[in-house]
C-alpha positions in Angstrom: -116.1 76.4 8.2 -116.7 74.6 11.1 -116.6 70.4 10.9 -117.3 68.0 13.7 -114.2 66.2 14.9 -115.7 62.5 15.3 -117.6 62.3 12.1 -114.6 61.5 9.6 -117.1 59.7 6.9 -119.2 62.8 6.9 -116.1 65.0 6.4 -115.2 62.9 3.7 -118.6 62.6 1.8 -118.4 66.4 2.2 -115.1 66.5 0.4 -115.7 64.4 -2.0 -119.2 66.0 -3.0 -117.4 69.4 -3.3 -114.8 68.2 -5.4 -115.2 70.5 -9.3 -116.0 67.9 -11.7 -112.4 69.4 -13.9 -110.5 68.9 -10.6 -107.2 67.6 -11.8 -106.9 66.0 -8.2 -109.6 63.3 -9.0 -110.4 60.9 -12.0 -114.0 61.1 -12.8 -115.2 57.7 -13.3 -116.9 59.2 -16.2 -114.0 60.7 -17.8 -111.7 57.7 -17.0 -110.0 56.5 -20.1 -109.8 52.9 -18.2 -111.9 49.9 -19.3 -114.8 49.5 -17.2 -115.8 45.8 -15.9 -117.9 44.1 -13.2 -114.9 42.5 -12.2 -111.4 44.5 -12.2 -108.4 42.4 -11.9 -105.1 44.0 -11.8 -101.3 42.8 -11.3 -98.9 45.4 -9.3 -94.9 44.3 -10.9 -93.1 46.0 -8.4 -89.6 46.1 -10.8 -91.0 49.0 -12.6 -92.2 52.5 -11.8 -94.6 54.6 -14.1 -91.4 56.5 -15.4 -89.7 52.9 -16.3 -93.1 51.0 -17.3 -92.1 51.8 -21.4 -89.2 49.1 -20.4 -91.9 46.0 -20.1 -92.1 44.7 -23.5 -95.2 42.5 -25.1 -92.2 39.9 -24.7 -92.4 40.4 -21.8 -95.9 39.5 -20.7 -95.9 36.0 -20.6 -94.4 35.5 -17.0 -97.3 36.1 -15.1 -99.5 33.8 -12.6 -103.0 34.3 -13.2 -104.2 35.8 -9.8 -107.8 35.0 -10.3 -107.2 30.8 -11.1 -103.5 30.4 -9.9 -102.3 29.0 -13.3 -98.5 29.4 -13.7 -97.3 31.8 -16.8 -100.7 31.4 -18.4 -100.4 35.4 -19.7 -100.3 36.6 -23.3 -100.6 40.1 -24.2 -104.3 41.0 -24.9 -104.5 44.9 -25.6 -104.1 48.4 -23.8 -105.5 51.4 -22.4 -104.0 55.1 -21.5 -104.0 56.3 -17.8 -102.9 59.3 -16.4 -99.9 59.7 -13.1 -99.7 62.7 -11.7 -96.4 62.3 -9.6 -94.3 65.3 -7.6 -90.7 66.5 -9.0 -88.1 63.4 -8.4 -85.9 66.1 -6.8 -88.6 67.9 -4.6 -90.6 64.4 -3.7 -86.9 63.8 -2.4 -86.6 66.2 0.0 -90.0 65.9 1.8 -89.7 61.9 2.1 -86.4 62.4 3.9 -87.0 65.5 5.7 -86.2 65.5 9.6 -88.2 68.8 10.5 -90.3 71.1 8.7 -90.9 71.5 5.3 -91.1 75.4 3.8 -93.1 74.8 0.8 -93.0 78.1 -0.4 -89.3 76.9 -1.9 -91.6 74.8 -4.4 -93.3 78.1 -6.4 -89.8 78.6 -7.8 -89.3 75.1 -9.7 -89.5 75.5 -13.2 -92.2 73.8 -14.9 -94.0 73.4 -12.1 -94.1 71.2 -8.9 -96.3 68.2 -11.0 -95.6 66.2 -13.9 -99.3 64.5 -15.8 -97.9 61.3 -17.8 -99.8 59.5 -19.9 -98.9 55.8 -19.3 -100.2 53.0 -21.8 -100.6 50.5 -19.9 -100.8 46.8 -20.5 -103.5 44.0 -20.5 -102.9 40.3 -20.3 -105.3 37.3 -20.8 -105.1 34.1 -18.8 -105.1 31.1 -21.4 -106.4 28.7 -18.3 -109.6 30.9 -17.5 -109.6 33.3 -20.0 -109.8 36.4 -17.7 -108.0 39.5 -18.4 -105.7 41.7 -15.8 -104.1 45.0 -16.1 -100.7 45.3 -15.7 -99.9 47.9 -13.3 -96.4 49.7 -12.1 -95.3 49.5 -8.5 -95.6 53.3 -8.0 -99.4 53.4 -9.0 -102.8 53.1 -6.9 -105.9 52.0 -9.1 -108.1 54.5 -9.8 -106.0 56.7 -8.5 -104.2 60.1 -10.7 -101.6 61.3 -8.3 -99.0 58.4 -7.7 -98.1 55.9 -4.5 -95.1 58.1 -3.6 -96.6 61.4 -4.3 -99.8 60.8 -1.8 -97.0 59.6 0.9 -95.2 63.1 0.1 -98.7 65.1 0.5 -99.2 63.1 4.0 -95.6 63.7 4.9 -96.2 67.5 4.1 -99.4 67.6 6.0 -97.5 66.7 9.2 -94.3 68.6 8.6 -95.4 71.5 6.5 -94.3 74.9 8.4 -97.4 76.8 6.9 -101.0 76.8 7.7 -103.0 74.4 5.5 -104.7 76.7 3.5 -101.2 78.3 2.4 -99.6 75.0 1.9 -102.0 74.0 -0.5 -101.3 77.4 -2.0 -98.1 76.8 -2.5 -98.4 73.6 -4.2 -101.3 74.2 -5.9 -103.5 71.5 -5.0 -106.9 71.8 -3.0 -106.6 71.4 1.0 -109.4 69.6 0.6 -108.0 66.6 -1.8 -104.8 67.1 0.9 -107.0 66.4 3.8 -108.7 63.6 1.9 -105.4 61.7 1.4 -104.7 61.8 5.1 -107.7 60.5 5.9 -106.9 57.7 3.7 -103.7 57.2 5.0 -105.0 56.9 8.4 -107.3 54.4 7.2 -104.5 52.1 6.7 -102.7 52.8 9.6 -103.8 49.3 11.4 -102.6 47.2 8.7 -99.2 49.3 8.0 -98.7 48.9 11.6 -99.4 44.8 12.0 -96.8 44.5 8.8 -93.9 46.3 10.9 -95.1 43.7 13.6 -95.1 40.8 11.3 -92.2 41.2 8.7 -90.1 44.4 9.9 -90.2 42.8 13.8 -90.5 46.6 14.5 -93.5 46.8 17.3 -96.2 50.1 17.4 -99.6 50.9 19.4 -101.1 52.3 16.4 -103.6 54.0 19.2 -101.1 55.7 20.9 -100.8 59.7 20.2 -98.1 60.1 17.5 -98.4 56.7 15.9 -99.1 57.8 12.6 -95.8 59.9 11.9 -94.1 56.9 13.8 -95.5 54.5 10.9 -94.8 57.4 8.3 -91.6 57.4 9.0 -90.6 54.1 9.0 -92.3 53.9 5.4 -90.6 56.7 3.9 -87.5 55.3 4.7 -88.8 52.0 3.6 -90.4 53.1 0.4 -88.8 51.1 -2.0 -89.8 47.6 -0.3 -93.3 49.0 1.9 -95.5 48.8 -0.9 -95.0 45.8 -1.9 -95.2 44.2 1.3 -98.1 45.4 2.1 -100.4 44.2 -0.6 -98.4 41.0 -0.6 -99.7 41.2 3.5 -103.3 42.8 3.0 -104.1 41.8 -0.4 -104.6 45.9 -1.0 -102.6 48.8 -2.1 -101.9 51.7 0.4 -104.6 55.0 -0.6 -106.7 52.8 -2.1 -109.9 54.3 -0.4 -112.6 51.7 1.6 -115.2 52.0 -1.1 -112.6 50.5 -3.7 -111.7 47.9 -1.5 -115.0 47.0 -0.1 -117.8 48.0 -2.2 -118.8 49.0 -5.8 -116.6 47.0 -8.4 -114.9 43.7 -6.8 -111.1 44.4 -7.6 -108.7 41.0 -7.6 -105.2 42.3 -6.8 -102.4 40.3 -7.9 -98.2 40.5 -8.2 -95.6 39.4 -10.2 -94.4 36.1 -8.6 -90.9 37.1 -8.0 -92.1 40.2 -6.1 -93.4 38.0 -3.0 -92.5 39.3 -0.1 -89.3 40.4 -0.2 -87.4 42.5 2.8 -84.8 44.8 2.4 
């Protein structure tokens, strides 16, 4: 299948419109077991993870500054919803963040149970007693709208520029479409100007992010930064990292906030 190098959006539409409706890969909006509003607002705590979420208690949800009218611990807890993470084995998500060289992804076809773990995370919704708006409370480690996990999307990039097989066999091997891989990258690369200003701006690590090899350059340095990247970044860009243009910029208006003693911190 032949595909016109300089005509990314049409390689994306083209992705995206081939995509099964049952695809694991993607949430269906229609299928989504998320509240739907005109007006999605959404706090990223960056203590937890979506495997240490179940540690936030109701107790707990009282902290929170209203991102929407600035009010100081104006939360109380509201209600609910389910939402699914698709994240990579702990153990295999590991070894391609900190590999040096290639990656032989054929090794993954022997973990048992599978290279992917679907949990089903209940996830919390607070009310602002100044303003009376509402706002998810969301996990570090997870993109809105998103199935598959921060981390695991950085692992599929990392794999897409260290994998040791074609891409059509690497997807093979960990059973996912090279499509939905190729769509991630393009994603990635989407942020590369803003990941590249923050190493500027907080890291003091300089990078032509339009320079040949910039990309695994910034990949890199996030992968090894993993733990404190994320955060940065949205605390930088008001936006999470694979969160595509169209979620950013068009469609539903999304108001991103964090837990207050999550700003900006460096390693």
């Amino acid at each position: 299948m032949k595909m016109r190098k300089k005509s990314h959006n049409l390689i994306v539409f083209f992705i995206a419109k081939n995509q099964r409706p049952d695809d694991p890969n993607i949430q269906s909006p229609n299928t989504r077991t998320e509240p739907h509003y005109k007006y999605i607002k959404m706090i990223t705590d960056y203590r937890y993870s979506h495997t240490t979420y179940s540690e936030l208690s109701k107790d707990d949800l009282c902290e929170y500054d209203c991102p929407k009218c600035g009010a100081r611990h104006s939360t109380k807890y509201y209600s609910h919803y389910e939402r699914h993470v698709i994240s990579l084995d702990p153990d295999a998500l590991k070894e391609i963040l900190e590999a040096e060289g290639g990656i032989d992804t054929e090794a993954f076809l022997d973990i048992e149970g599978g290279l992917f773990s679907d949990m089903l995370l209940d996830v919390y919704r607070v009310k602002c007693i100044s303003c009376n708006t509402t706002h998810a409370i969301l996990p570090g480690d997870v993109v809105p709208y998103r199935r598959f996990g921060l981390l695991t999307m950085l692992g599929i990039v990392k794999l897409m520029y260290n994998r040791e097989h074609s891409i059509e066999k690497t997807a093979k091997h960990i059973q996912l479409s090279w499509q939905f891989m190729l769509a991630v990258l393009y994603q990635w690369i989407s942020h590369l100007s803003g990941m590249a200003l923050l190493m500027r701006a907080v890291y003091q690590v300089r990078i032509n992010e339009l320079i040949a090899g910039a990309s695994q350059k910034v990949l890199r340095f996030v992968c090894c930064h993993r733990v404190s990247f994320p955060r940065n970044y949205q605390k930088e860009h008001k936006k999470i990292i694979f969160m595509t243009h169209s979620q950013i910029h068009k469609g539903r208006k999304i108001v991103l906030g964090m837990a207050v003693n999550q700003l900006m911190q460096i390693p």
